[in-house]
N, C-alpha and C positions, 0 to 999 in steps of 0.2 A: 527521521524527522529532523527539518529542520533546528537550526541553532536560535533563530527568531523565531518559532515556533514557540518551543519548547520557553526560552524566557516569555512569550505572550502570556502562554498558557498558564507558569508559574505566576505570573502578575495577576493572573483575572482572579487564582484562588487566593490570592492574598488581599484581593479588592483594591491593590495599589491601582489596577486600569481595568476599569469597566468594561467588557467586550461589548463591541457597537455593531448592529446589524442593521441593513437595508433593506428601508420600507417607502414602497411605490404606492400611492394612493392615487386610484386613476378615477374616472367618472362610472366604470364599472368594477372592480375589483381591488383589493388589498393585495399585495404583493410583498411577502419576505423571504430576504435572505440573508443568513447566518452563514460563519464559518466552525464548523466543530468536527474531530475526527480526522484534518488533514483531508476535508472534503466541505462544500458547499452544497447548507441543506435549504431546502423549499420550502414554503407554505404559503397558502393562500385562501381567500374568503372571497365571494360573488356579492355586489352590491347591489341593492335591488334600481331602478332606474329612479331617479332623482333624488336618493339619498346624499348623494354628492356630484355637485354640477360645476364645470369652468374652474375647479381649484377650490370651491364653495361647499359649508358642511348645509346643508340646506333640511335635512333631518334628522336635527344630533342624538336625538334617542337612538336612532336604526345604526345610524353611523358609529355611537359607542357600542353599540352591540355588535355589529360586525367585528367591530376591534377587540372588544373581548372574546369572540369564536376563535380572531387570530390566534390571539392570546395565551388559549386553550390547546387550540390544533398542536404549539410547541411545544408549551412548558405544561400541560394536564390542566385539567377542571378546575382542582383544588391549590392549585401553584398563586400565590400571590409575588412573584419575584417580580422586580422592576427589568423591564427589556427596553436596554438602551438601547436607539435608532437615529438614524440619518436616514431623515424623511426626504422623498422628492415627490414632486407637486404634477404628476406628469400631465395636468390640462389642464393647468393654472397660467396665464396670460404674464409672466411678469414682464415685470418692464426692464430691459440694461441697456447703460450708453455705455461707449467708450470715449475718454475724455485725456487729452495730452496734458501735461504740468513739463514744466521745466525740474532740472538735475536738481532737487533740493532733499534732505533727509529730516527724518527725527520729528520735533515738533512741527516747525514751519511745512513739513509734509501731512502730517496732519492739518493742518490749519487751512493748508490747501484742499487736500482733497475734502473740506468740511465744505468748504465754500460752494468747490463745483457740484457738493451733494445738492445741496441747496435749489441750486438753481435749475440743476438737472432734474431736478424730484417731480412727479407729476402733477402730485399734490400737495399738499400741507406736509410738513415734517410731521408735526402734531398725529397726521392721521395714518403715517407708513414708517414701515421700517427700511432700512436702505443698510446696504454693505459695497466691501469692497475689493477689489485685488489687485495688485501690479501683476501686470503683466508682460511686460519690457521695459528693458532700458536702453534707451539707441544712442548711443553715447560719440557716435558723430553729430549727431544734432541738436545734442545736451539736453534728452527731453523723456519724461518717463510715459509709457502709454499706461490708463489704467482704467478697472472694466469695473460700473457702478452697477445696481440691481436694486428693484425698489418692489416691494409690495403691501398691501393694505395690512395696515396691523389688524382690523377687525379677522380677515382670513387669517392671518396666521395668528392671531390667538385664540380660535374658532377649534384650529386641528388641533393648535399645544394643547387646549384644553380638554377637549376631546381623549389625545391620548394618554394626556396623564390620568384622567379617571379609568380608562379601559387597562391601565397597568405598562405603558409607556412610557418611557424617559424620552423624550427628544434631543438630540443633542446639535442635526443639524437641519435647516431646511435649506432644498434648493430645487432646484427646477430639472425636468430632462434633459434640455441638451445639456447640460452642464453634467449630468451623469452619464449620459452617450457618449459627451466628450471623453471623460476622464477612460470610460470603459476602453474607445477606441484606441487612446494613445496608450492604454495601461497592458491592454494584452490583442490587441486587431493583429490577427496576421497581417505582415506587408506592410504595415505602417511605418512610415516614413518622416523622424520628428520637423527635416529643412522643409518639407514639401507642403504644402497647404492646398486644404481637400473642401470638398461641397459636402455634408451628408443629409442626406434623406430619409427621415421617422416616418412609417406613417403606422397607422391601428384603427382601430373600429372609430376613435373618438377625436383624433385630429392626424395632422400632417404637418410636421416641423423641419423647417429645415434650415441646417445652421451652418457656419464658415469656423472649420479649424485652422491657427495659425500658429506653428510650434508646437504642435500640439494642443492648443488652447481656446478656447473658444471664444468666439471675436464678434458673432453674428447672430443673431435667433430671431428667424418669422413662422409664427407658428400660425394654422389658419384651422378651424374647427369645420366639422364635413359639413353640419348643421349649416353653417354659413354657404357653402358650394349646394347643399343640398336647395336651401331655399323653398318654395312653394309645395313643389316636386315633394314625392312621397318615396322616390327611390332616387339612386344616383346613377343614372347612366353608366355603359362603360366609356363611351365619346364623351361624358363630363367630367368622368374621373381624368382622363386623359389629359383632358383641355385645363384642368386644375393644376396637375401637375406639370403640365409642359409652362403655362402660365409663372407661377409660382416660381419653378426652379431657373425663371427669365428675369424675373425680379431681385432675386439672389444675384444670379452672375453680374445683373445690371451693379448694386451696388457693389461687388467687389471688384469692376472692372473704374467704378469710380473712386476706390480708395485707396488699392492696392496694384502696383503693374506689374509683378510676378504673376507667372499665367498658372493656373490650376486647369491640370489636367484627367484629373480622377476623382469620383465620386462614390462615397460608398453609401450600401444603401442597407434600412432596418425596416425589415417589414413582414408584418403576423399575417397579409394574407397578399395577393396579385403581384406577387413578386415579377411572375415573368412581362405580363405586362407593364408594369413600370420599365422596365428594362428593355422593353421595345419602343415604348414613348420615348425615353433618354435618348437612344441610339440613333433615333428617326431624324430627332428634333438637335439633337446637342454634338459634338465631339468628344466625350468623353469616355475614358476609360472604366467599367461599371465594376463596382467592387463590392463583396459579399461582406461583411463582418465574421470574418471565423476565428474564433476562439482559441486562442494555444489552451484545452483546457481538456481533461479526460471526462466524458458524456458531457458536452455542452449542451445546455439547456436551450430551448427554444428561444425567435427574439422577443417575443413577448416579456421576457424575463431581462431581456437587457438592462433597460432601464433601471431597476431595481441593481445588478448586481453591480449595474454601476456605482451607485448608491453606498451598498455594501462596500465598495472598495476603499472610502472613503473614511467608513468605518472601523477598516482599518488601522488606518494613520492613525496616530496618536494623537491627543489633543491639541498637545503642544507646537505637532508639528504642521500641524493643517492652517494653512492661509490662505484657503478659496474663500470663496462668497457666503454666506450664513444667512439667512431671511428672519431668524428667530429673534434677533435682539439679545442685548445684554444679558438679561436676567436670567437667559435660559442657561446659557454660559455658566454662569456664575450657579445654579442650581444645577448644574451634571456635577459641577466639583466637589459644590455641597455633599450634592447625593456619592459621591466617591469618598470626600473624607467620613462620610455617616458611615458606607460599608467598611470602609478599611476598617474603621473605630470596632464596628460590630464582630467584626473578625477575629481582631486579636484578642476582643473583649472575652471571648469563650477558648480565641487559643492560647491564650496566655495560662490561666491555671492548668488547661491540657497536656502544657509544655511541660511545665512545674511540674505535674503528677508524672510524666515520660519518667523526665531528669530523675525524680526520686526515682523511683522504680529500678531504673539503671542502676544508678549507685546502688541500691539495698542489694540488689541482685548481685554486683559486685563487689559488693564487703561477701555477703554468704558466698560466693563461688570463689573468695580469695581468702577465707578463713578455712573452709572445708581443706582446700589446696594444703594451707598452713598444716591443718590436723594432720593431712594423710602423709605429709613428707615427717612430720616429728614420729608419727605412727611409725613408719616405715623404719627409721633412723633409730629406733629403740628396740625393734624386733630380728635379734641379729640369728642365724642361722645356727643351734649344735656346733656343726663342724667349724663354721668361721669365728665362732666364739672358743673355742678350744684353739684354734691358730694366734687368736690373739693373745688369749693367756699367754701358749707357747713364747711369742715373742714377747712378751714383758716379760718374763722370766729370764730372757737372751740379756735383752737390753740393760737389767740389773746388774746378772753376772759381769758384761762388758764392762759396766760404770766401776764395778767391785776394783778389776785388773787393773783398770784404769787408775785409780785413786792409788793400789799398789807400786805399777811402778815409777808414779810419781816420788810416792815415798823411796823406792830404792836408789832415784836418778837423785833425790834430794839429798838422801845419806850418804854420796860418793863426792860431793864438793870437800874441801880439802879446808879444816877449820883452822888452820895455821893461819891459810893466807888471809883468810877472814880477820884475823885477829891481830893482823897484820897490817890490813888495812884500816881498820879503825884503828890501832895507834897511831897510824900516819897522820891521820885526818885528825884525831884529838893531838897532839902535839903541835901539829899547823896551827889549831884554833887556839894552841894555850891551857888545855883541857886536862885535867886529872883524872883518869879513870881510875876506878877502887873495882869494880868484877862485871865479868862476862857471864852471861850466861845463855847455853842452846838448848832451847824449848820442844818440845815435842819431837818428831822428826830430825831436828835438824835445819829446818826451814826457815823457821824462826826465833829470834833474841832478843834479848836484855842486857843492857849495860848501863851501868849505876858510875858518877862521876862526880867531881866539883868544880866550878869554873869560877873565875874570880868577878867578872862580871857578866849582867845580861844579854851584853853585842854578842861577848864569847861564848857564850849560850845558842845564842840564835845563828851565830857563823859557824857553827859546829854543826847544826842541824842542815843549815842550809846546804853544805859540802856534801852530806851524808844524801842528801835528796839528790844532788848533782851526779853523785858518782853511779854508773850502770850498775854495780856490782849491789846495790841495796833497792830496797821498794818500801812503801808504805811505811816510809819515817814518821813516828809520833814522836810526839815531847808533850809529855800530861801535866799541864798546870799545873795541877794537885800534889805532880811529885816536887816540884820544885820549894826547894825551901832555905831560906837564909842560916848560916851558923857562921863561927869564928873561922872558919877558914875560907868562906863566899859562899857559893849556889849550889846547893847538892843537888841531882834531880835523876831521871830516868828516861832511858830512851830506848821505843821499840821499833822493829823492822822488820822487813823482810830479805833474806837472801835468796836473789837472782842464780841459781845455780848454774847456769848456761854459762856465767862468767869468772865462776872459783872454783872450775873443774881444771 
């Protein structure tokens, strides 16, 4: 699956992006298409004849009814879910100019293109809606070309309304060629974006035929049969002919008056006389006849084109779509609505879902890392007989070792030589000025006491200080407590330790 897939698909369940499907509303049929599964699904509803006529809801009961069958056919009987769509009007007559402006941006681009709406509009502002699109920028001639579309607000607020009762969101409307276009340059085999092509619709209910340029669509003269049919109760096959040889003369006429890049190839969409169209072309024109095939696995019939053009459009993200729209503001602003409502609704039940996960996790996780806890202390306390009798054993080792230990400390400490000890403290009390009165070796031998008097505190404190200096002692104390004043100065006491290492 793809990587845009898969984020699509993550966005549609979060309600961050509504998923939009393509819906064809012909004079006889409902046509939709979805995309789910990494596959493009079908459905479709028959409308009876004159429930909708020329792009017109002419009997909106029947016509909401159809729409709810749709409705049905997809999402079940009992489904009230909104199904966003990008509608196309495929015998709806709209009207498009294309209109030049000079190199300008931003406001003053707008304000432009407000004007030439105006003018262009066929009717009242008041009573249509109009959109808009760039479509070049020729920038040797400093000049933007840019493609207008107008049609009756009554019609299209006839179908928005329509299909928001039947369970519809609409989010775009537009016309066939403008979905034939998009379908041809989006996946036609052999398409070619520098080249610019004739194409030819035809179906049971009209025959359109438009001019691509870059891909884009530049041109649309659509003619209903009903019109060719006239009086007549059938249509010839010498008048279908004469229709189309006609027709596709009127085309080449104005692209030969607007454009002098020559077009060589035409391709063609058609539900039934394929091969005869393609004998009239061949007789009458120079061109190259070109199929519509589909890079696509089980392409669906062309009756369905229209529609998946539609859907492609669907696609796109809101933000990024800048074609033509027939709906008007409102509706715009009410798809967003309706997205920030489901996002809302979304988290509104996934958020305590979350909360309840999260807890669960952690409870789970304190019990599976207490347990843990339990069974290693368990473990750690249940020692084996024999490895419990090994450890005894060695504490009883490690005793005796300490026992020898401490001995021949004491024997290394008895073998220092107390002369020189005593020796060296008189050195050192002499240098300080120091009276000693007795020595005395404490326990082992390790440690002593010498009891003294000294005439003043310095020579008290330089006495100590040398004693701390010299290697041969450790752990010099002088006890406050012993010191005390008499007639001959400062008697006091002082204990230590002998470094044997150094009065062997």
């Amino acid at each position: 699956m793809k990587i845009k897939e898969v984020l699509n698909n993550a966005l549609a369940i979060m309600r961050v992006r509504q998923p939009v499907g393509g819906l064809e509303i012909s004079d006889s049929a409902l046509r939709y298409v979805f995309f789910r599964g990494g596959k493009w699904q079908l459905a479709s509803v028959h409308l009876a004849p004159g429930v909708f006529v020329l792009g017109e809801v002419k009997e909106k009961e029947e016509f909401i009814s159809a729409l709810k069958n749709l409705h049905s056919a997809v999402f079940g009987a009992l489904s009230r879910k909104k199904m966003s769509v990008a509608v196309s009007l495929s015998s709806a007559n709209i009207y498009s100019q294309i209109f030049n402006l000079p190199m300008v941006e931003g406001e003053n681009l707008d304000k432009a293109v407000e004007l030439n709406l105006q003018m262009a509009s066929p009717g009242s502002l008041a009573e249509t809606y109009s959109s808009w699109q760039p479509l070049y920028e020729d920038e040797t001639n400093y000049r933007l070309e840019i493609q207008s579309a107008f049609i009756r607000r009554t019609v299209a607020d006839d179908v928005r309304s329509a299909l928001t009762e039947a369970g519809f969101s609409p989010v775009v409307l537009e016309w066939r060629a403008l979905s034939l276009a998009r379908l041809i340059r989006s996946v036609a085999a052999g398409f070619d974006k520098e080249k610019s092509y004739i194409c030819l619709n035809l179906d049971a209910d009209v025959m359109d035929i438009f001019i691509l340029r870059r891909g884009l669509l530049y041109f649309d003269y659509l003619n209903y049969w009903r019109d060719v049919q006239g009086d007549e109760r059938d249509i010839t096959l010498n008048s279908f002919k004469e229709a189309v040889t006609r027709n596709l003369h009127s085309v080449i006429n104005f692209y030969s008056s607007h454009w002098s890049d020559p077009v060589r190839e035409i391709f063609i969409v058609s539900t039934g006389l394929k091969d005869e169209i393609k004998e009239t072309i061949k007789a009458n024109f120079n061109f190259d006849v070109l199929d519509v095939a589909l890079g696509m696995e089980r392409s669906p019939s062309e009756e369905w084109f229209v529609t998946l053009g539609a859907a492609i459009r669907g696609e796109t993200p809101r933000d990024q779509d800048e074609e033509i729209s027939l709906l008007g503001i409102d509706a715009s602003e009410e798809f967003r609505r309706e997205e920030v409502m489901g996002f809302a609704k979304f988290w509104r039940v996934m958020t305590p879902v979350a909360l309840a996960v999260l807890f669960a996790v952690f409870f789970g996780s304190y019990i599976f890392l207490k347990s843990q806890k339990d069974n290693l202390e368990s473990a750690s306390l249940k020692i084996p007989p024999q490895q419990e009798n090994e450890i005894n054993s060695l504490e009883k080792q490690a005793t005796e070792f300490n026992r020898l230990v401490a001995l021949v400390t004491q024997i290394d400490l008895g073998n220092f030589s107390k002369a020189s000890v005593l020796e060296r403290v008189k050195n050192i009390a002499d240098g300080a000025g120091i009276v000693l009165n007795r020595f005395y070796f404490l326990g082992g031998g390790g440690q002593a006491l010498i009891t003294g008097t000294a005439k003043s505190q310095d020579q008290l404190l330089n006495f100590k200080k040398a004693m701390e200096v010299d290697s041969h002692f450790q752990n010099v104390k002088l006890p406050l407590e012993g010191v005390k004043s008499g007639p001959d100065g400062l008697s006091f006491s002082v204990n230590f330790s002998i470094n044997s290492a150094n009065t062997k």
